[in-house]
C-alpha positions in Angstrom: -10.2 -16.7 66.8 -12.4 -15.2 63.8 -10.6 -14.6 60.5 -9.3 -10.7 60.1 -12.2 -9.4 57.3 -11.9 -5.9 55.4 -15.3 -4.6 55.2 -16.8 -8.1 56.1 -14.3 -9.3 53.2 -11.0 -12.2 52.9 -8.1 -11.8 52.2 -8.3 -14.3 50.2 -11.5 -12.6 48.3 -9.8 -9.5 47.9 -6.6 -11.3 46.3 -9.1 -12.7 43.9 -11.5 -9.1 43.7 -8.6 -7.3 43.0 -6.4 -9.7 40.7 -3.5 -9.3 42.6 -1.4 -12.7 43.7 -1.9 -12.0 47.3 -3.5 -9.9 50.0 -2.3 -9.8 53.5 -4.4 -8.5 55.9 -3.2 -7.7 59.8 -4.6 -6.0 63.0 -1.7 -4.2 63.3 1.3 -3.5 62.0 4.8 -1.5 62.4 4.5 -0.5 58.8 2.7 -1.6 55.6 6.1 -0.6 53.9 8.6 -2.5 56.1 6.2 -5.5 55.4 6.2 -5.1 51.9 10.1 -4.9 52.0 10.3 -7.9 53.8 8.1 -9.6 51.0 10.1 -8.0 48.3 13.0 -9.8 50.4 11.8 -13.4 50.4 10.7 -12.9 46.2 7.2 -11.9 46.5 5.3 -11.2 43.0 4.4 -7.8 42.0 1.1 -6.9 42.9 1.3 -8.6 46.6 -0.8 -6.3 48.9 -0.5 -5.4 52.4 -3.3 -3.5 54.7 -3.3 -3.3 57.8 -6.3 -1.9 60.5 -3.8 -0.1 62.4 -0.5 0.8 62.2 2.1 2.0 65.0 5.0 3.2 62.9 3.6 4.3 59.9 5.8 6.9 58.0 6.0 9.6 55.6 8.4 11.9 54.0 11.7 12.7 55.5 10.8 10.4 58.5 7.8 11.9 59.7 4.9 10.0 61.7 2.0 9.1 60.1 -0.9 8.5 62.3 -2.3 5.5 61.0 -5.7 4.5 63.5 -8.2 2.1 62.9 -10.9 3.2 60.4 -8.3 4.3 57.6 -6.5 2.8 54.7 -3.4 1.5 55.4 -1.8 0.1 52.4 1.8 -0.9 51.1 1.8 -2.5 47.7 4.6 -4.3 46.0 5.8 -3.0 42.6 8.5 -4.8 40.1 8.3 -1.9 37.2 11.1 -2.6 34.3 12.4 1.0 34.8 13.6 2.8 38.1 12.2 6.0 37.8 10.0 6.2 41.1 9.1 9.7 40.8 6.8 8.7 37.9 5.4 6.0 40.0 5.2 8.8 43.2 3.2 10.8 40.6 0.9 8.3 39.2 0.1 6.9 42.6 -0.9 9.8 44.1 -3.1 10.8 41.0 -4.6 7.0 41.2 -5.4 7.6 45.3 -6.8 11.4 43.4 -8.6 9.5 40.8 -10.3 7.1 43.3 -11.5 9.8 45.8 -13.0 11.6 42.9 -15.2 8.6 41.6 -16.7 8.2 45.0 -17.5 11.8 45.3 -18.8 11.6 41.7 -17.0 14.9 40.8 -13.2 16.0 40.5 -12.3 17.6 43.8 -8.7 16.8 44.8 -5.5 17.8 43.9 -1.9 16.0 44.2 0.5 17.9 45.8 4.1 17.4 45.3 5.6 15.0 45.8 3.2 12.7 47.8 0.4 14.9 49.4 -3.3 14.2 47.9 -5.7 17.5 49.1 -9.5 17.5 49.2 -11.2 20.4 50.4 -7.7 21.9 50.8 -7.2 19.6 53.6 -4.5 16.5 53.3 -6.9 13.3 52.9 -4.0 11.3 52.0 0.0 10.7 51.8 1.9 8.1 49.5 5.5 7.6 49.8 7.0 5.2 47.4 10.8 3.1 48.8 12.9 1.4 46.4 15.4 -1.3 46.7 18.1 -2.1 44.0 21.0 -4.2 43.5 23.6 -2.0 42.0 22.2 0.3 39.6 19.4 -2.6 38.7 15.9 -2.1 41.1 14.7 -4.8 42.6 11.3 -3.8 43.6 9.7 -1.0 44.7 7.4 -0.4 48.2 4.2 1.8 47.4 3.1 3.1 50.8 -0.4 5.1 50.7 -2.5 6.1 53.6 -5.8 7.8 53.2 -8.7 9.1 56.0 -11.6 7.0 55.7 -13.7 6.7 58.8 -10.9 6.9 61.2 -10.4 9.9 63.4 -8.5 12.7 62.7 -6.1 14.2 65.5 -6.1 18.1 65.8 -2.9 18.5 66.2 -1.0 17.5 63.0 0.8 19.6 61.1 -1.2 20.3 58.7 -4.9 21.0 58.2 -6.3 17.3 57.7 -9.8 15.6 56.7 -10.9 11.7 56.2 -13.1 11.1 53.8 -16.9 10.6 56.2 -17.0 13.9 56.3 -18.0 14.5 52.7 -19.1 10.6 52.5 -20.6 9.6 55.8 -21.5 6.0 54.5 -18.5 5.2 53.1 -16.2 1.8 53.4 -12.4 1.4 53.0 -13.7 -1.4 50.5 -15.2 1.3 47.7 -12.1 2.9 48.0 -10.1 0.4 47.7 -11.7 -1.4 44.7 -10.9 1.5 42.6 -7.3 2.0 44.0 -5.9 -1.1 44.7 -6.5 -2.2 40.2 -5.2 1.2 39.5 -1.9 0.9 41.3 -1.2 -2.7 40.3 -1.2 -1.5 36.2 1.0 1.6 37.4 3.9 -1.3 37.0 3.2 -2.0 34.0 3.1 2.0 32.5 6.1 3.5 30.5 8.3 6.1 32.6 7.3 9.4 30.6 4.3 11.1 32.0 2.0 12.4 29.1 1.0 16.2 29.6 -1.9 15.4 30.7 -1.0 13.1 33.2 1.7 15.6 34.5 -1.4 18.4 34.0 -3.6 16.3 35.9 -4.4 17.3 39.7 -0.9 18.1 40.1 0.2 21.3 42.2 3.9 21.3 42.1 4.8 23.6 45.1 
């Protein structure tokens, strides 16, 4: 059987591309977030990556479906930060997927909005929903789900205007996006739990 490649790319060259301790990739998968739980479980580094090419169960907020088909990023990311204050994480995730859409467009054109929708073109080009798990009051790690629209096909009917990202970047690859994102979200572990104004002035839309 040939050896699952992103973009004609390892796993194991990702790991190594993207500094991070390990990158798993699958065909398909339940959830990126239930397999970065189960990781977290079994003491899995921060930094450990998940994507998967499709997934069946992907979720968002409140329980809602996310439709996760092949052509899109589908990522879970494990996170040991020393606080426990995951709406900072939420909101520098989302502005990290923001960030990253933005430098391949080569001009600021999305907005974040609350708490894990990122907007381009006024259309929902991607979601992030962040899970923790603690022990007592302590948090053990913490599950960063994002899914963004690359190439894959959007369905009409969702419940919100949506876009991927080959509409305004017909060429594009889930790799260019993700070798901006993937870096960006690994050092968000690493980042105090007080946003600067800036930060919190950002692309963020609060209602």
């Amino acid at each position: 059987m040939a050896r699952l490649t992103l973009d004609g790319v390892a796993a194991t060259e990702l790991a190594a591309r993207w500094s991070v301790p390990q990158c798993g990739l699958f065909r398909r998968l339940g959830s990126t977030l239930d397999a970065i739980h189960d990781l977290g479980t079994h003491g899995a580094p921060a930094g450990t990556a998940v994507i998967a090419e499709e997934q069946t169960a992907g979720r968002g907020r409140d329980g809602r479906t996310w439709h996760s088909p092949v052509g899109g990023v589908w990522l879970g990311l494990l996170l040991r930060p020393a606080h426990s204050v995951v709406g900072a994480v939420a909101i520098r995730a989302g502005l990290a997927v923001a960030d990253a859409v933005d430098a391949l467009l080569g001009a600021p054109g999305t907005r974040l909005k609350w708490p894990n929708d990122v907007l381009l073109d006024d259309r929902k080009i991607a979601g992030i929903l962040c899970e923790g798990r603690w022990q007592g009051d302590r948090l053990q790690w913490l599950a960063v789900g994002v899914g963004v629209n690359v190439c894959n096909t959007v369905p009409a009917a969702v419940g919100r205007p949506a876009m991927a990202l080959k509409e305004r970047l017909p060429q594009v690859r889930r790799l260019d996006l993700l070798d901006r994102l993937v870096p960006a979200l690994v050092s968000i572990g690493g980042l105090e739990p007080a946003l600067s104004e800036g930060v919190r002035e950002g692309h963020v839309e609060l209602a």
